[in-house]
Structures are given as structure tokens and as C-alpha cells.
PyMOL CGO cylinders between C-alpha atoms (Angstrom):
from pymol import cmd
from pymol.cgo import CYLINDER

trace = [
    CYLINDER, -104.21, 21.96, 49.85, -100.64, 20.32, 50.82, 0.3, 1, 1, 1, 1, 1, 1,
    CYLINDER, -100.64, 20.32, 50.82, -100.81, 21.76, 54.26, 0.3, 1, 1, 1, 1, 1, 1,
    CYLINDER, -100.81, 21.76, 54.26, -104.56, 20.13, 54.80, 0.3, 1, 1, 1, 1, 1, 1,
    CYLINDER, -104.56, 20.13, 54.80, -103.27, 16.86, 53.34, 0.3, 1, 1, 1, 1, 1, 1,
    CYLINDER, -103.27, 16.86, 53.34, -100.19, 16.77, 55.39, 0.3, 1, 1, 1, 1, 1, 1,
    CYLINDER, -100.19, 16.77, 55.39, -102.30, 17.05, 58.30, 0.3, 1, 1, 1, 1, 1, 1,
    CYLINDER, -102.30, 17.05, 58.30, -104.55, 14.51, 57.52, 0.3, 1, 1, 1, 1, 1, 1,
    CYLINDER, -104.55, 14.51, 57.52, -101.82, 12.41, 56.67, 0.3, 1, 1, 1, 1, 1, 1,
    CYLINDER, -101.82, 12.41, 56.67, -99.80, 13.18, 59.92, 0.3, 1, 1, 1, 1, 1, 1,
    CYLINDER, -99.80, 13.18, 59.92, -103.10, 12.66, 62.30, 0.3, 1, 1, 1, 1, 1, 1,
    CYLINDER, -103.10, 12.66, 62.30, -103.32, 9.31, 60.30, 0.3, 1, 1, 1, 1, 1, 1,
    CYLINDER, -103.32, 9.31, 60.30, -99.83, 8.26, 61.07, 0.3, 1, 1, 1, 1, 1, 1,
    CYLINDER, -99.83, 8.26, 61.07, -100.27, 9.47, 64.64, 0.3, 1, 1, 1, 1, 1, 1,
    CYLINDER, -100.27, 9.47, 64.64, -103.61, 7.57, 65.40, 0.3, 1, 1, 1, 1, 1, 1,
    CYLINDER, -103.61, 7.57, 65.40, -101.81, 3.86, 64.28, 0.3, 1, 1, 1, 1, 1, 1,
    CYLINDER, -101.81, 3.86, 64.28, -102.42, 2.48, 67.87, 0.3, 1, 1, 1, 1, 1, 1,
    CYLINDER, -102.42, 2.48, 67.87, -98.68, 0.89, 68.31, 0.3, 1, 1, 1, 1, 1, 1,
    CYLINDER, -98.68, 0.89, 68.31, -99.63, -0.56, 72.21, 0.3, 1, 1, 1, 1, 1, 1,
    CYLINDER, -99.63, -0.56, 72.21, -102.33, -2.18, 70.89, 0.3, 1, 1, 1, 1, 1, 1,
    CYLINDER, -102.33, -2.18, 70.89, -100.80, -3.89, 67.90, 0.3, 1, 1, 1, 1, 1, 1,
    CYLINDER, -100.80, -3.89, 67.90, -97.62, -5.23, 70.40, 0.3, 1, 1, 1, 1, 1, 1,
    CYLINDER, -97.62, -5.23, 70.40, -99.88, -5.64, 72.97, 0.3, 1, 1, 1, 1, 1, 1,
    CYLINDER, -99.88, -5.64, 72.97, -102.39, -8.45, 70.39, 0.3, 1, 1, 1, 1, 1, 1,
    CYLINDER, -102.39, -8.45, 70.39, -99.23, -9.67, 68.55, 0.3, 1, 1, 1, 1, 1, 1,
    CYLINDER, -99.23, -9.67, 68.55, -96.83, -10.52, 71.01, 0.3, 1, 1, 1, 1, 1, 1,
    CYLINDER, -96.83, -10.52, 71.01, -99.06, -11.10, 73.86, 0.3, 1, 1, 1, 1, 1, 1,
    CYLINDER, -99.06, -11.10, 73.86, -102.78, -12.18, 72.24, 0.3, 1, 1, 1, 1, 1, 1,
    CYLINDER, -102.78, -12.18, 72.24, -103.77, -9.49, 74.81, 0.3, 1, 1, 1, 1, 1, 1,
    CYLINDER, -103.77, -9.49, 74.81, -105.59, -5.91, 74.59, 0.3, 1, 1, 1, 1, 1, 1,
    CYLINDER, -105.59, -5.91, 74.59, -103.01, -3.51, 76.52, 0.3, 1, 1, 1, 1, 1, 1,
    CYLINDER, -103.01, -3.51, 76.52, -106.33, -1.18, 77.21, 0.3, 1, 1, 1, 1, 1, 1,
    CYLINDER, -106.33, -1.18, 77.21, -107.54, -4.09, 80.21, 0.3, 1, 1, 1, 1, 1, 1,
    CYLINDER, -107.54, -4.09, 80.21, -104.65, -4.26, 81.99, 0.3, 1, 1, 1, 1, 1, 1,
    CYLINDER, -104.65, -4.26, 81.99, -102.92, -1.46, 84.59, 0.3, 1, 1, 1, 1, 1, 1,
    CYLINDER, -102.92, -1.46, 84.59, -104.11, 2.11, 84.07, 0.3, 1, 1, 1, 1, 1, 1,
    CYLINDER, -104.11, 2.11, 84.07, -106.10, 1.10, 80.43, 0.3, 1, 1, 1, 1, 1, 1,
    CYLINDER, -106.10, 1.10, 80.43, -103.89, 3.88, 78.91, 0.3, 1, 1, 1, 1, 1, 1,
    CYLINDER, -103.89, 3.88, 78.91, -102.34, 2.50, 75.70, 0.3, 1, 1, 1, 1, 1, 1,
    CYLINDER, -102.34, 2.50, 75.70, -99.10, 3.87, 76.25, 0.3, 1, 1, 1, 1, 1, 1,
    CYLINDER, -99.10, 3.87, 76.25, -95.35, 3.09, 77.21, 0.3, 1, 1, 1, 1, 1, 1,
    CYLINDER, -95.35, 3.09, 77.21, -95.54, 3.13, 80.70, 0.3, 1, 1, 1, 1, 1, 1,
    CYLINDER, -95.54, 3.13, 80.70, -98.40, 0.41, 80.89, 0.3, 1, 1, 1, 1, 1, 1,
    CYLINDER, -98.40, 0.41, 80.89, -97.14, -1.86, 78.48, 0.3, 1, 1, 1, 1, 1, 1,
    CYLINDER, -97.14, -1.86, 78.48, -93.43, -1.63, 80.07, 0.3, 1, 1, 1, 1, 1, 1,
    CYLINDER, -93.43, -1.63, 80.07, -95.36, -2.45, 83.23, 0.3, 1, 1, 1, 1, 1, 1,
    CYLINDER, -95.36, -2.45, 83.23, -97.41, -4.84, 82.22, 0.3, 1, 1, 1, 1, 1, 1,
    CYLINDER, -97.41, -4.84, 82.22, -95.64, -6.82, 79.79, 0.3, 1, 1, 1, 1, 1, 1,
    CYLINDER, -95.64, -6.82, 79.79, -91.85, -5.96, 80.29, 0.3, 1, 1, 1, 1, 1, 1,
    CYLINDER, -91.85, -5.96, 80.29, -89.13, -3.64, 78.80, 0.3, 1, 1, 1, 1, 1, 1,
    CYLINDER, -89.13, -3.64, 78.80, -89.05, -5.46, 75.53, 0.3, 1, 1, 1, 1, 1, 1,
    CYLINDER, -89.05, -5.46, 75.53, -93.00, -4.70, 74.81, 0.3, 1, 1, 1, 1, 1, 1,
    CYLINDER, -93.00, -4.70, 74.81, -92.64, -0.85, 76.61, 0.3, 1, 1, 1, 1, 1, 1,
    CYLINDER, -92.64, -0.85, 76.61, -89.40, -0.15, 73.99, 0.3, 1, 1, 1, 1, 1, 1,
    CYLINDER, -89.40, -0.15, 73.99, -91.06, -1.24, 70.79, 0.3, 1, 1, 1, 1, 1, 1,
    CYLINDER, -91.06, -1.24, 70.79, -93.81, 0.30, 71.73, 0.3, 1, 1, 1, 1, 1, 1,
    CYLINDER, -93.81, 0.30, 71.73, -91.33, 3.15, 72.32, 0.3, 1, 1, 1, 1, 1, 1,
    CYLINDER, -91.33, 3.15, 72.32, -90.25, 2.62, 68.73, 0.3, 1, 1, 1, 1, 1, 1,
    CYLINDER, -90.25, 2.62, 68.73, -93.57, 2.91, 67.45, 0.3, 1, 1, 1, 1, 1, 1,
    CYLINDER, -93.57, 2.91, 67.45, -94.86, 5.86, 68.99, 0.3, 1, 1, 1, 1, 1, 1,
    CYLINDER, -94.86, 5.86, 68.99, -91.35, 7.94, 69.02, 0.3, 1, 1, 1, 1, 1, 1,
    CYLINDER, -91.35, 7.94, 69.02, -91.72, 7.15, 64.54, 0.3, 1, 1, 1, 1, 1, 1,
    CYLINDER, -91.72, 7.15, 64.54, -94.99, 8.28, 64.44, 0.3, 1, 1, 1, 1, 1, 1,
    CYLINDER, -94.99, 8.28, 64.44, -93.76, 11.50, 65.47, 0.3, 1, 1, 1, 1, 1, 1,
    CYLINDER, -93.76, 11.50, 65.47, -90.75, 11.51, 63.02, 0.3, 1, 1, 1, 1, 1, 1,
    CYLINDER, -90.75, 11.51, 63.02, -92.75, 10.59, 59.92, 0.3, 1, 1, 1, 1, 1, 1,
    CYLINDER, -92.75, 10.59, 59.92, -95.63, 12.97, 60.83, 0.3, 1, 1, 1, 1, 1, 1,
    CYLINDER, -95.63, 12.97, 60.83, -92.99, 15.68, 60.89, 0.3, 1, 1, 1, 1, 1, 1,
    CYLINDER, -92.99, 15.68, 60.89, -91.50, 14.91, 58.31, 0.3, 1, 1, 1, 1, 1, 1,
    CYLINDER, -91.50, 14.91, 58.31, -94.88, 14.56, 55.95, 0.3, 1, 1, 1, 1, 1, 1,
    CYLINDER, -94.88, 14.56, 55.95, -95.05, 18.20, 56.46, 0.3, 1, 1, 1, 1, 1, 1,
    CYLINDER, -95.05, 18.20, 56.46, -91.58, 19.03, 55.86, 0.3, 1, 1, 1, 1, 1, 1,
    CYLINDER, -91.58, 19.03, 55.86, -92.08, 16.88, 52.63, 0.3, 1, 1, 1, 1, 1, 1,
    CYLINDER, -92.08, 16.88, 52.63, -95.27, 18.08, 51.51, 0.3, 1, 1, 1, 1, 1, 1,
    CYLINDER, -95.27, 18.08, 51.51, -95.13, 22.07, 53.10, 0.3, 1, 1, 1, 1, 1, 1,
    CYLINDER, -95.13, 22.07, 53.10, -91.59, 23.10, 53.74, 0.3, 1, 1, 1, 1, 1, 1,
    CYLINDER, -91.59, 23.10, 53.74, -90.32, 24.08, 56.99, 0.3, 1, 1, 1, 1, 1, 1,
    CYLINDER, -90.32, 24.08, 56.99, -93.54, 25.61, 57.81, 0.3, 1, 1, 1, 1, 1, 1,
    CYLINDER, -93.54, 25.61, 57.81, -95.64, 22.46, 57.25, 0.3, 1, 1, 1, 1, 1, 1,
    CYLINDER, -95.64, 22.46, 57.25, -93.54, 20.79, 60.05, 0.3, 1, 1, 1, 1, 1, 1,
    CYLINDER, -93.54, 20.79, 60.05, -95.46, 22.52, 63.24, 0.3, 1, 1, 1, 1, 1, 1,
    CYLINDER, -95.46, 22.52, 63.24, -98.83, 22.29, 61.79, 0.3, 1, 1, 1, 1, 1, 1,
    CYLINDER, -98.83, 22.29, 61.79, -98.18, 18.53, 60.89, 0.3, 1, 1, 1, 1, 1, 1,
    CYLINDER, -98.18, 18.53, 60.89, -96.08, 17.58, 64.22, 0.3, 1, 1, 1, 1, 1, 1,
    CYLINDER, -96.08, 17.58, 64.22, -99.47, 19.09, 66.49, 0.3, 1, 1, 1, 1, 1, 1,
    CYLINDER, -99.47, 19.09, 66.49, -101.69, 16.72, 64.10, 0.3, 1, 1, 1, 1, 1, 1,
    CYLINDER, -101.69, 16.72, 64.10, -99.44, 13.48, 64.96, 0.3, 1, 1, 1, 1, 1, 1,
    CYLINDER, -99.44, 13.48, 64.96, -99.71, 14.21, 68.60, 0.3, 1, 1, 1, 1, 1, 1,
    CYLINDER, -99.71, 14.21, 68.60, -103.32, 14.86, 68.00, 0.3, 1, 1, 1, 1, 1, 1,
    CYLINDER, -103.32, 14.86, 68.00, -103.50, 11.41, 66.39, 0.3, 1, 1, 1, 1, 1, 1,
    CYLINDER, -103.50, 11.41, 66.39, -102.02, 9.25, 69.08, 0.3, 1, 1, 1, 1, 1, 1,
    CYLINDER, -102.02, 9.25, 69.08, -103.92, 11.56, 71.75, 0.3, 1, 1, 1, 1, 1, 1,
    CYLINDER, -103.92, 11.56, 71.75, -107.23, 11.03, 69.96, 0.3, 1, 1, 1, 1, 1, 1,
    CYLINDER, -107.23, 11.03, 69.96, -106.80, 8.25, 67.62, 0.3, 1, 1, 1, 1, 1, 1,
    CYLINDER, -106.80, 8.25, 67.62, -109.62, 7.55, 64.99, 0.3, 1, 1, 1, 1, 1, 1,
    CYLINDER, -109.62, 7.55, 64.99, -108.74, 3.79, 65.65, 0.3, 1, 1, 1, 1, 1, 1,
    CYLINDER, -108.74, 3.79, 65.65, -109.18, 3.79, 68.94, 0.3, 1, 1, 1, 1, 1, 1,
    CYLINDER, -109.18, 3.79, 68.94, -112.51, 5.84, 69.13, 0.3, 1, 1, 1, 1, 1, 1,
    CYLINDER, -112.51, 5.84, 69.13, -110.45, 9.46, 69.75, 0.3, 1, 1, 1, 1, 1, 1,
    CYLINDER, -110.45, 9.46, 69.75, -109.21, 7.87, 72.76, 0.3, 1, 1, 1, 1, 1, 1,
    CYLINDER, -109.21, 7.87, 72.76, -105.65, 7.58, 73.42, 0.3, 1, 1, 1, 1, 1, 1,
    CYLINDER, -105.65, 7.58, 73.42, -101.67, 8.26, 75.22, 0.3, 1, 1, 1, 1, 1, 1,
    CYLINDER, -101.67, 8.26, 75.22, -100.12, 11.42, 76.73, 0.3, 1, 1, 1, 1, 1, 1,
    CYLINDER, -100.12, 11.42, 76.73, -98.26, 12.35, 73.75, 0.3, 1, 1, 1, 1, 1, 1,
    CYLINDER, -98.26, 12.35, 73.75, -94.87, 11.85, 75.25, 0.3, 1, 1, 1, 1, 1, 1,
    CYLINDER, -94.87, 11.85, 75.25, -93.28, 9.17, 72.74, 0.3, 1, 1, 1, 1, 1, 1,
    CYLINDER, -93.28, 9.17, 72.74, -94.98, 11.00, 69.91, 0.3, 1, 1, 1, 1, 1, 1,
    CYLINDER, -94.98, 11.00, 69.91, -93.78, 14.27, 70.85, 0.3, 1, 1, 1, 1, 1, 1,
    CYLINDER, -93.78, 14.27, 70.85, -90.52, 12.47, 71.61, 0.3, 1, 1, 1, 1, 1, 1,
    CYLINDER, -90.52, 12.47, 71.61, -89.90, 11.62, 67.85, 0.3, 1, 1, 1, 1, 1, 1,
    CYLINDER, -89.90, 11.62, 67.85, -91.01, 15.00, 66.94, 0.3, 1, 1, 1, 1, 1, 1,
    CYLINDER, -91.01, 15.00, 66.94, -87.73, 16.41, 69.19, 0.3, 1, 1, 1, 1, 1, 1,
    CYLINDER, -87.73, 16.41, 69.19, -86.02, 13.74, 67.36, 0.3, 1, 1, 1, 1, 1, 1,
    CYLINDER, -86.02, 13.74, 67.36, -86.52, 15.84, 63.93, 0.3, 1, 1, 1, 1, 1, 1,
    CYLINDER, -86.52, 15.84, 63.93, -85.87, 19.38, 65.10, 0.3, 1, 1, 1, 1, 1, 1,
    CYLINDER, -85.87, 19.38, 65.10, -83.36, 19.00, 67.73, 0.3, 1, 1, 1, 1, 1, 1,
    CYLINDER, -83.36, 19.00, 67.73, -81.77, 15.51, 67.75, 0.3, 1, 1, 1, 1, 1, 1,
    CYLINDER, -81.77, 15.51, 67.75, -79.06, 16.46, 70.30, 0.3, 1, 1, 1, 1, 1, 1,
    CYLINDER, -79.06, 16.46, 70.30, -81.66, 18.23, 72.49, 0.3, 1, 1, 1, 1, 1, 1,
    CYLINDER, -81.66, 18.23, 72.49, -83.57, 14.76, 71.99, 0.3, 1, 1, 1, 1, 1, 1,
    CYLINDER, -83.57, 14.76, 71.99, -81.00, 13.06, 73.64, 0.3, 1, 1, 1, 1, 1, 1,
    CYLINDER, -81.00, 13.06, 73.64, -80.64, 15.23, 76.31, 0.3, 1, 1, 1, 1, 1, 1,
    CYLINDER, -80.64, 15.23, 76.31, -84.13, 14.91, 77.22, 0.3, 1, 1, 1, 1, 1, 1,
    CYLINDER, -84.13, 14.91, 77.22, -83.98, 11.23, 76.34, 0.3, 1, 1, 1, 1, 1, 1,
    CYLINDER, -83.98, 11.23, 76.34, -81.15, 10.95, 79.63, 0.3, 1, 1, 1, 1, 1, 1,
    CYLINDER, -81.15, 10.95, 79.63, -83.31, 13.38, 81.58, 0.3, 1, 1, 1, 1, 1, 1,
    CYLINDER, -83.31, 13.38, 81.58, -86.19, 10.79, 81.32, 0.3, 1, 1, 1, 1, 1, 1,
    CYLINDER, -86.19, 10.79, 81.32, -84.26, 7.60, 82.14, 0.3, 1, 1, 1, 1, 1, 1,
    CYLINDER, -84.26, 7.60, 82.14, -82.51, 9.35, 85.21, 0.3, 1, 1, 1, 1, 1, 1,
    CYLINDER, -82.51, 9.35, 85.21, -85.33, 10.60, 86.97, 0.3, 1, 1, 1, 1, 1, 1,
    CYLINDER, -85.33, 10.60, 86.97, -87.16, 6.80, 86.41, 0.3, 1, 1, 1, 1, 1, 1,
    CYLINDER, -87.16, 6.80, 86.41, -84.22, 4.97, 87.51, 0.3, 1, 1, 1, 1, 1, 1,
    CYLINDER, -84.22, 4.97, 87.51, -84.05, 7.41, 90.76, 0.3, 1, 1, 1, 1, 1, 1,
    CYLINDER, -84.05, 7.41, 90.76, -87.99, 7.90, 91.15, 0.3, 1, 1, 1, 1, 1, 1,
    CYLINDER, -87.99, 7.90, 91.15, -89.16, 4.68, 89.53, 0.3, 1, 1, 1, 1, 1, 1,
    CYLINDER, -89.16, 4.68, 89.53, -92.26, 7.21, 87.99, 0.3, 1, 1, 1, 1, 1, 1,
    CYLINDER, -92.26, 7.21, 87.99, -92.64, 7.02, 84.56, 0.3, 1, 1, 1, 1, 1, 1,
    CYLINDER, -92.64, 7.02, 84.56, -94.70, 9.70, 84.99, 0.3, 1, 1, 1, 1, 1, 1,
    CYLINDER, -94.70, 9.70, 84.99, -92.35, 11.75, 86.69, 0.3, 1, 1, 1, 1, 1, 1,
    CYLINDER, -92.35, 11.75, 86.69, -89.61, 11.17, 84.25, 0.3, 1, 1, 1, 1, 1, 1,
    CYLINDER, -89.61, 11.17, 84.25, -91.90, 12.33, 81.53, 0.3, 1, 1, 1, 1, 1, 1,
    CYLINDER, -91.90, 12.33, 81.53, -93.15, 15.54, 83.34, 0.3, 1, 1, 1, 1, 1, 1,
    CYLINDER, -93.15, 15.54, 83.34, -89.34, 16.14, 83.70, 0.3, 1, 1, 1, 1, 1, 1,
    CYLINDER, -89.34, 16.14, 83.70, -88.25, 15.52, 80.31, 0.3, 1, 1, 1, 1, 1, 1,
    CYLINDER, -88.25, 15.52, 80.31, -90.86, 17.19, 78.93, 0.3, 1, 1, 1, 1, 1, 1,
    CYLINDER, -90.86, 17.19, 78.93, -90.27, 20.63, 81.05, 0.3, 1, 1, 1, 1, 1, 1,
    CYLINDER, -90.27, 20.63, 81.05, -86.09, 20.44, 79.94, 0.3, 1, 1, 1, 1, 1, 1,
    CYLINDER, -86.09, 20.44, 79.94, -87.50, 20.96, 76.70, 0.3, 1, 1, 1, 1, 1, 1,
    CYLINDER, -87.50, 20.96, 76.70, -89.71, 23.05, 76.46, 0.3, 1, 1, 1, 1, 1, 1,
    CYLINDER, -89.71, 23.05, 76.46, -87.14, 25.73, 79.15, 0.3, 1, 1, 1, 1, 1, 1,
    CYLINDER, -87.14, 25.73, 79.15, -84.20, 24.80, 77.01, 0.3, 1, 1, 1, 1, 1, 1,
    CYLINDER, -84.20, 24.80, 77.01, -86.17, 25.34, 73.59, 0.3, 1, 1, 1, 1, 1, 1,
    CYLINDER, -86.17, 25.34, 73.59, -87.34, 29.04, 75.42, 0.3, 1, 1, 1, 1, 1, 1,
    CYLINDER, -87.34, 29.04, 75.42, -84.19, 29.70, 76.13, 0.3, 1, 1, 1, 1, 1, 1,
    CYLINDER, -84.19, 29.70, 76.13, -82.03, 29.18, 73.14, 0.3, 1, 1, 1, 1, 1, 1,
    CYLINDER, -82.03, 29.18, 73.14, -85.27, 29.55, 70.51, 0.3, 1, 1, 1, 1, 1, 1,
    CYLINDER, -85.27, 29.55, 70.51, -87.26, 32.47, 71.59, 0.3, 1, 1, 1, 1, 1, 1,
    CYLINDER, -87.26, 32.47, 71.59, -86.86, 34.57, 68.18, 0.3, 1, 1, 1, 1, 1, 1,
    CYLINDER, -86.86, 34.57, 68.18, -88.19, 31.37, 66.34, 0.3, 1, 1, 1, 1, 1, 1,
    CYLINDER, -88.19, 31.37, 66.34, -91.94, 32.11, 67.17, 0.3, 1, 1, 1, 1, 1, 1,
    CYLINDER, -91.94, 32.11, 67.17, -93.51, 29.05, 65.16, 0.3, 1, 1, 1, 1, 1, 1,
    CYLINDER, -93.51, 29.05, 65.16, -91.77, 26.40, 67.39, 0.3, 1, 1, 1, 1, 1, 1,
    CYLINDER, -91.77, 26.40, 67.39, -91.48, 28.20, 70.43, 0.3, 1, 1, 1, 1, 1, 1,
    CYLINDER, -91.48, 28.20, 70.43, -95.54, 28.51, 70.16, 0.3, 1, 1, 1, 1, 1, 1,
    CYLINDER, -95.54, 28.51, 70.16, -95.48, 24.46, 69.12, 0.3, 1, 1, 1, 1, 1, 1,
    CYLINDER, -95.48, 24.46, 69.12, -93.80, 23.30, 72.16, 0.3, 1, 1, 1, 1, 1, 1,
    CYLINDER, -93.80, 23.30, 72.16, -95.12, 25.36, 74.62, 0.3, 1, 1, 1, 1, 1, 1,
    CYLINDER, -95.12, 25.36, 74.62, -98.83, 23.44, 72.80, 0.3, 1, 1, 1, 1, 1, 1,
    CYLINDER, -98.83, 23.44, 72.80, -97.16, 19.75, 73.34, 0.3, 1, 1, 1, 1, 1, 1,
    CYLINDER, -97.16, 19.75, 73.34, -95.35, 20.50, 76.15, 0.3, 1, 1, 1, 1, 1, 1,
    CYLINDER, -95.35, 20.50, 76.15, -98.24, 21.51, 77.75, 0.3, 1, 1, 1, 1, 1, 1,
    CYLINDER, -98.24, 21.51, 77.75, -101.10, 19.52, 76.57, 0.3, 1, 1, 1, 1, 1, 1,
    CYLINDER, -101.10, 19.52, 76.57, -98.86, 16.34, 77.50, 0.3, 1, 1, 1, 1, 1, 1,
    CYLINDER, -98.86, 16.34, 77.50, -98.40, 17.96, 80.93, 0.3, 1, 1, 1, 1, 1, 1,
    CYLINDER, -98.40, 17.96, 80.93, -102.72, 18.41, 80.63, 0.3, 1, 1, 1, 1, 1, 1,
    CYLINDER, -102.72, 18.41, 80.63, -102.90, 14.74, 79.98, 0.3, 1, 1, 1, 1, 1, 1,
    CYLINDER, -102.90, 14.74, 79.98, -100.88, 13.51, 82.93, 0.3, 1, 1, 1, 1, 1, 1,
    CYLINDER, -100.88, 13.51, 82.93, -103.25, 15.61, 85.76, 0.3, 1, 1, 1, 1, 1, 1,
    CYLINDER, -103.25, 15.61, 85.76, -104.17, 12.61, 86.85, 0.3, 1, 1, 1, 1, 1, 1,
    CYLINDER, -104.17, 12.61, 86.85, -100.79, 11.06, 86.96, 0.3, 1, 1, 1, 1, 1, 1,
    CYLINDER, -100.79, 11.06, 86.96, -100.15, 14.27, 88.99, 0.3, 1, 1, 1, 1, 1, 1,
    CYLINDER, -100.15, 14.27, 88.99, -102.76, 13.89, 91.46, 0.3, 1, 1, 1, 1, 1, 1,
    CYLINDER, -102.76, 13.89, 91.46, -101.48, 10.35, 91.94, 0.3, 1, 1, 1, 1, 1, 1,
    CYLINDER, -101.48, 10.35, 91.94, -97.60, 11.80, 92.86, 0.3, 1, 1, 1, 1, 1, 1,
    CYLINDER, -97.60, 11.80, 92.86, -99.03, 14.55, 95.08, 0.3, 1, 1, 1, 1, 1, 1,
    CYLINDER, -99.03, 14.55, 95.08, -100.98, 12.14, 97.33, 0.3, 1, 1, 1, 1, 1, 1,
    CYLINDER, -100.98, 12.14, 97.33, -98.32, 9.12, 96.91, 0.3, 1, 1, 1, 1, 1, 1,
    CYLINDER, -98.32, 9.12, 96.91, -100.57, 6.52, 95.03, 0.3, 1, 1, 1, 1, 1, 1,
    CYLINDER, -100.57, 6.52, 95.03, -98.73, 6.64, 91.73, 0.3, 1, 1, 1, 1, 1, 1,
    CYLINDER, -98.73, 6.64, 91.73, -97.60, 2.99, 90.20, 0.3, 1, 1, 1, 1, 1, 1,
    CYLINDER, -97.60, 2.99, 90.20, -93.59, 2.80, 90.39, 0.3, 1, 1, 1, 1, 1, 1,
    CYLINDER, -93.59, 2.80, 90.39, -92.17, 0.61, 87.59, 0.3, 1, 1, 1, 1, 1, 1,
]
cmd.load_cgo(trace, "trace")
């Protein structure tokens, strides 16, 4: 019963739509009419500056860190994968937001955060690089997200349970961002 709880409690966490509440505080504005309609980092850094993009950072990254760490709580260290997937879930399909949603990244981001904080980091510089030399969010994220899950393969492979986890994230983040992919193949993606 803890594990389905956790769950429910981590998808909970993970559908709190964190662009959408910056986007109608700060700015009176719904983030999901503006740029690509995603309601994610990139298109609130892009369409209403670094300041809205980072606490919306913030927002998503903690969702990811408290949905871990419900199952961690609640489960032990096995509850962690099983709540970490339902927080992504949650900000990918968010009950709030009519199961529509981000790519995961942030969320995923602050799940790193709890299992690997120095790996976190890591990936966090990976990110920023590749924007500051591509000026793709996108890119950066595909990046960052890739270091991960090769580093985790290659330093984690006897630890099954996460190895299994983020290749899931890794990948359905990756799944999320075809478009975004598309868009870099053919040269039509939005810079920052």
C-alpha cells in the first residue's frame, strides 16, 4: 500500500504545473499561448526571460527531488525508482493540465539531484555549455540527458533498478523532444 501511495503522491507532486503558476503570477499571462505552447523551461526562458525560465527551473528540478524522496520516505530505497518514473509521469502528463505537459528534463533533473548530486552537476555544466555554444535548449538537454544516462551505464551497470530507470527517463525525455529533433535536423529550431 506505501508503494501505491507514494506513487500517487509523487505523480501529484509532479503534475503541479510550475510554468503556468510563474507564467499567471508574475506575468498575468498563460505560458501555454506563447512560443512552442510547451509549459516548460525553454519557453518561459524565451518568452519571459532568465528570471521566469530559472524559477521555473526551481520548480520543476523540486518536483523531482520531493517525488524521490516520497518514495525513499514512504518505501525505502526501492520506492525511489517507482516514485521518481511517477513524478516525471506527472509533469509529462499532468492531471492539472489535462495529461498534457513538459519533456521531463527539469523533473528528471531533480531526480539526478537525489541519486547522484555530483553527477547532477556534471550534467548541469554539460547543459549550460552546449546552450551557450549552440544557443538550443533543446540540444543542451538531448546532451545532458545522454552524459547521464552513458555515465550512469558505465559506472552503475550491476545496479539493475536504476540502470533500468534511466535508460526509461532518459529515453522517454529523448521521445518527447522528436519534434525538437526534427526541428535541429532541418535547421528550424528556436535559438534562445
Amino acid at each position: 500500500m506505501n508503494y501505491v501511495i507514494s506513487i500517487l503522491l509523487a505523480y501529484l507532486l509532479g503534475s503541479i504545473p510550475t510554468s503556468l503558476i510563474v507564467s499567471k503570477f508574475l506575468h498575468k499571462d498563460d505560458i501555454r499561448q506563447h512560443g512552442s505552447g510547451n509549459p516548460g523551461v525553454s519557453n518561459m526562458t524565451r518568452t519571459f526571460g532568465l528570471g521566469s525560465g530559472a524559477l521555473t527551473l526551481l520548480g520543476d528540478a523540486g518536483k523531482g527531488v520531493l517525488g524521490t524522496l516520497v518514495g525513499l520516505w514512504m518505501c525505502g530505497p526501492s520506492g525511489i525508482y517507482y516514485s521518481a518514473i511517477a513524478a516525471v509521469f506527472g509533469h509529462n502528463w499532468s492531471i492539472f493540465l489535462g495529461f498534457k505537459g513538459g519533456k521531463g528534463v527539469a523533473t528528471s533533473f531533480g531526480i539526478v539531484l537525489v541519486l547522484n548530486p555530483v553527477l547532477a552537476v556534471i550534467c548541469l555544466a554539460v547543459f549550460v555549455v552546449t546552450v551557450l555554444i549552440s544557443r538550443y535548449f533543446s540540444l543542451g538537454s538531448i546532451i545532458a540527458l545522454l552524459t547521464y544516462w552513458v555515465v550512469t551505464l558505465c559506472t552503475s551497470i550491476s545496479n539493475v533498478p536504476l540502470v533500468l530507470t534511466i535508460t526509461f527517463l532518459v529515453w522517454l525525455s529523448i521521445f518527447k523532444h522528436r519534434s525538437n529533433i526534427k526541428r535541429l535536423l532541418n535547421g528550424t529550431e528556436n535559438k534562445l
